[in-house]
Structures are given as structure tokens and as C-alpha cells.
N, C-alpha and C positions, 0 to 999 in steps of 0.2 A: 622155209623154216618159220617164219613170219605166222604166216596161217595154220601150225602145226601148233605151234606157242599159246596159240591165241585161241583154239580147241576151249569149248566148255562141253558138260555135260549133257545132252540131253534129255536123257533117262536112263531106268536100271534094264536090265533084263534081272528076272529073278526067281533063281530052280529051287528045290526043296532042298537042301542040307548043302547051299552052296554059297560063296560072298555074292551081293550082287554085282550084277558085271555092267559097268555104265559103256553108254554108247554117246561118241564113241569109244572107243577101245583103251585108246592110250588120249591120253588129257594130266596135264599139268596146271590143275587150276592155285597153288601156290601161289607167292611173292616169287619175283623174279628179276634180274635185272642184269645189266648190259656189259660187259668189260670195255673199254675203249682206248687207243693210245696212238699217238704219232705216227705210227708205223703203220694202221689200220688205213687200207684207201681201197678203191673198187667197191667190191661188195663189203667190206670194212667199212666204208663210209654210206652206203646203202643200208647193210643193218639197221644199224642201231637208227640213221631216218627213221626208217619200218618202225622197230621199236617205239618210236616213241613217238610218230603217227597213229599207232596203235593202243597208246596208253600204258605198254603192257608192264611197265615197271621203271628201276631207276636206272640211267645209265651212270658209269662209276670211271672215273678215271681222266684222260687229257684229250683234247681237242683231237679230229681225227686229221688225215693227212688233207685230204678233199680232193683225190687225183678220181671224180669222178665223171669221165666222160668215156663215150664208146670210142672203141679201136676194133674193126670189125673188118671182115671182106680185102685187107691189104694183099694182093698178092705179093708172093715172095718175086723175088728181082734173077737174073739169069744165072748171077754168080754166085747165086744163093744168100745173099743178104735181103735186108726189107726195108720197107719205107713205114713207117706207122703214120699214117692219116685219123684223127678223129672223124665221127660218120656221123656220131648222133650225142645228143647231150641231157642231163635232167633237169624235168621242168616241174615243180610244185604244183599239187589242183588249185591253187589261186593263180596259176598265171605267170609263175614268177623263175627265175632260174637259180636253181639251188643247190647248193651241196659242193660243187666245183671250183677249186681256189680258195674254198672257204669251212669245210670239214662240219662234224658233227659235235657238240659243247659237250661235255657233258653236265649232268644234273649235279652232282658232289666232285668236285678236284680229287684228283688224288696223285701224287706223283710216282712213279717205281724209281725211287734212286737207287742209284746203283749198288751204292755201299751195301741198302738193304739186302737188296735181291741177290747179291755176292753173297751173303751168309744165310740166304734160304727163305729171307721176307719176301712175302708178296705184300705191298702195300694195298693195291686195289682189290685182289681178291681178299684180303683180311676186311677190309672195310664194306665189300658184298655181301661179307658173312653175317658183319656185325649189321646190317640193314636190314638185311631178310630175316633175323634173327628177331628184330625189333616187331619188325611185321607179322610175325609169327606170331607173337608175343599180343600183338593190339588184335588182331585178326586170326585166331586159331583157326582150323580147318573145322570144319562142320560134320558131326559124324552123320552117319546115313541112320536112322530107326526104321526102320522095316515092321510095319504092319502086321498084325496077324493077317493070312490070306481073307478074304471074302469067303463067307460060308455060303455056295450058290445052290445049295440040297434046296432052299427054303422057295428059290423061284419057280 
């Protein structure tokens, strides 16, 4: 998801009486940003890392849970129950160990109380909105002009 996010344009392809079509294909070069919350672990605590290893925008919301470490290969047990063994764990390219016991921060607080979200508020997607919103606003999107084609009669 990470590298799908994170997609820019390359170029147009570009027919007679058509949009041009950028490659690749699908690209969301936008403002973007993270939802996060207590509940978020695994790849919940993995994202929004990614995210924001990658620059790609803001994350919004509460600390993440940090239950990240592998649970892999346990077999099941005779009587049909299991043992969960961790196998393997995450390590930062500095060397360091990260993410596990200790979650992802995010960039703006945001709390979802309860009250709100009883009567229909999202607190942290409102405050996504109002951010991208702003972005939009400092950073519009860039329209494409399209050239007249090359006139190549003359080569």
C-alpha cells in the first residue's frame, strides 16, 4: 500500500481527442494523511511507520498500540489449541529496534471521544479533512497544458 501511495507520475501517454493518460495508471499525487488510534497494532503500527518513513503526509490521531512483532510458523498443539511464540521482530535502517512496546506518535493529537462519535463526530477524520483541505489550498494540484503536437511534415 505503502509504494502504491507513494506512485508519482511519470509521463503522459497522449491520443488525439483524448485526456492524457499518465503512467502510471492510477497515482494519487495529492495531500494525504494517516488515521491512527490505540486499537491500530500489527500492520496498524507498521503503516503509518511506512507512512511516515516515506514522507507521505500527516498522521492524525493517538499513539498506536506497538504490538509489533512476528507470530509465525506455531504449530497448532494435539488438542487443537496453540502456543504463540514470537519468531522475529522490527529493526529501523539505523540499527535500532523499533515500533514494539512503544507504537507510532502521531503528527497532530486528536482524541475520538466517545460522547462525539455516539452522535455521529469523527473527531480525527474531521481534523484529516480540515488538513488536506488547507493543503489543497497552499498547494493546488497542477493542471496538465498540453502542447500543440510537433508538426514533423517539415523534417
Amino acid at each position: 500500500m505503502i509504494e502504491l501511495l507513494d506512485r508519482k507520475i511519470l509521463n503522459y501517454w497522449v491520443s488525439r481527442g483524448v485526456e492524457p493518460r499518465p503512467v502510471p495508471g492510477i497515482v494519487n499525487e495529492g495531500p494525504k494523511a494517516c488515521l491512527i488510534n490505540g486499537y491500530s497494532s500489527s500492520g496498524g503500527d507498521a503503516f503509518p511507520y511506512y507512512f511516515r518513513e516515506t514522507k507521505l503526509g500527516t498522521i492524525i490521531g493517538t499513539r498506536t498500540w506497538g504490538g509489533l512483532i512476528g507470530i509465525s510458523g506455531n504449530p497448532s498443539l494435539m488438542d487443537g489449541g496453540s502456543i504463540s511464540i514470537p519468531v522475529f521482530r522490527f529493526l529501523d535502517t539505523e540499527g535500532n529496534w523499533a515500533v514494539e512496546n512503544e507504537g507510532v506518535y502521531p503528527d497532530i493529537e486528536v482524541l475520538d471521544r466517545a460522547d462525539l462519535v455516539v452522535k455521529g463526530e469523527d473527531p480525527s477524520l474531521e481534523k484529516a479533512v480540515q488538513v488536506l483541505l488547507e493543503e489543497l489550498k497552499k498547494n493546488p494540484p497542477k493542471k496538465l497544458i498540453v502542447p500543440p503536437a510537433p508538426d514533423e511534415s517539415k523534417k
